[in-house]
N, C-alpha and C positions, 0 to 999 in steps of 0.2 A: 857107074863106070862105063864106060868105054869101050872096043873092041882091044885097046893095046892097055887097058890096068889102067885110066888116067881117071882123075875124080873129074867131074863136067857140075857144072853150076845146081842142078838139080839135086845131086847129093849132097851138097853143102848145106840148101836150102831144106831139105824134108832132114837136117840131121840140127837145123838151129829151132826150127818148128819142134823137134823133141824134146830139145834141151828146154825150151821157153815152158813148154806142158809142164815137165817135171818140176821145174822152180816151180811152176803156180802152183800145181796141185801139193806140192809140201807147203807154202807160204798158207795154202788155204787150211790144212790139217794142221799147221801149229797155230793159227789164230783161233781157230772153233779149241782145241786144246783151251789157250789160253784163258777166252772165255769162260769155261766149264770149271778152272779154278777160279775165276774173280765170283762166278756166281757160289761156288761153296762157301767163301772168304764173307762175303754177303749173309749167307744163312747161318754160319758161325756168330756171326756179328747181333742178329735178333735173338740166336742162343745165348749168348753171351749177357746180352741186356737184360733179360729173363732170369739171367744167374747172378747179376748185381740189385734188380728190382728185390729179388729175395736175401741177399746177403747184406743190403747195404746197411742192416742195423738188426738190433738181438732184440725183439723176434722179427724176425724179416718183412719187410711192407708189405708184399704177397699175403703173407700169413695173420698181420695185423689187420689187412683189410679186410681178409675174411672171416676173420672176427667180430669188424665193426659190423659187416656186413648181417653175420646171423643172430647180432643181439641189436641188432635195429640202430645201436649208436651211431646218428647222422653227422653228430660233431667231430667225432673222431675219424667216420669215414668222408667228412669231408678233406679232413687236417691230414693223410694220409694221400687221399687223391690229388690235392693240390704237391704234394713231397713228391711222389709219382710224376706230374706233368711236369714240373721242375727237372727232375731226373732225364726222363725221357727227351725233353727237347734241347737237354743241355749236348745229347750226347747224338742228336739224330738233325742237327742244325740244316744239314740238306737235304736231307728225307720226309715227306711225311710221314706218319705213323697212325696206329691205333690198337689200344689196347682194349678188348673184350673180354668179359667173363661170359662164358659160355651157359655156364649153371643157372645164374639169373636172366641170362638172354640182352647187357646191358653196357654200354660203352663206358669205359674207366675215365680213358683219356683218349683224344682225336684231336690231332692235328688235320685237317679236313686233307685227304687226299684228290689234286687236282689233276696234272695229267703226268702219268705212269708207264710205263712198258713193264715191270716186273713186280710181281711179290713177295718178299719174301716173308716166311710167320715163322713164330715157334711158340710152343705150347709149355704149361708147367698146373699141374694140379698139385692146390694146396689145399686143405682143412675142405675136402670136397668142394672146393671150388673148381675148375677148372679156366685157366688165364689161356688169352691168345693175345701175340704183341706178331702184327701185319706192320712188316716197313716195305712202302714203298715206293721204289726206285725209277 
């Protein structure tokens, strides 16, 4: 202002410079927000897979396979791994993936992962087994 109270071009101009600040910097804290839920939504989602690989039949494929696995039965854990890839790439068609058993040190299923910015995993120990299903985004 002024000597007589009047606004002069200067204050109009350091009061839209303020206004503009404050949009960005909330526009930038609700987008980092939003992000931070599509990625739980994401890690949900490889939990979730993890919880149908085991339910999707009585005794669960998880649980079957590691059965075949510790009575050496190669046919049946063939016939289970192939059920598994089927499963997994029905439900992961834009992701790749890969499922590990960490106990034996040996890949389930892979969908070869090519180029990624994210991973998400989740884990499930069955009949001392212990599973990892890496999707990534």
């Amino acid at each position: 202002m002024n000597n007589k109270g009047q606004l002069i071009l200067y204050d109009l101009l350091l009061a839209l410079i303020i206004i503009i600040l404050v949009v960005m910097a909330s526009t930038i804290i609700l987008e980092e927000n939003s992000q931070d839920i599509m990625d739980i939504d994401r890690q949900q989602d490889a939990s979730n897979m993890m919880e149908l690989l085991e339910n999707t039949r009585q005794p669960g494929l998880l649980y079957s396979l590691s059965t075949a696995q510790n009575t050496n039965n190669t046919i049946e854990k063939e016939r289970i791994v192939s059920e598994i890839e089927m499963i997994l790439s029905d439900n992961n068609r834009n992701y790749d993936y890969r499922l590990i058993d960490i106990t034996t040190d040996k890949i389930i299923a892979d969908k070869e992962p090519k180029n990624y910015k994210k991973v998400y995993s989740s884990h499930k120990t069955v009949n001392k087994h212990t599973y990892v299903l890496k999707i990534y985004q």
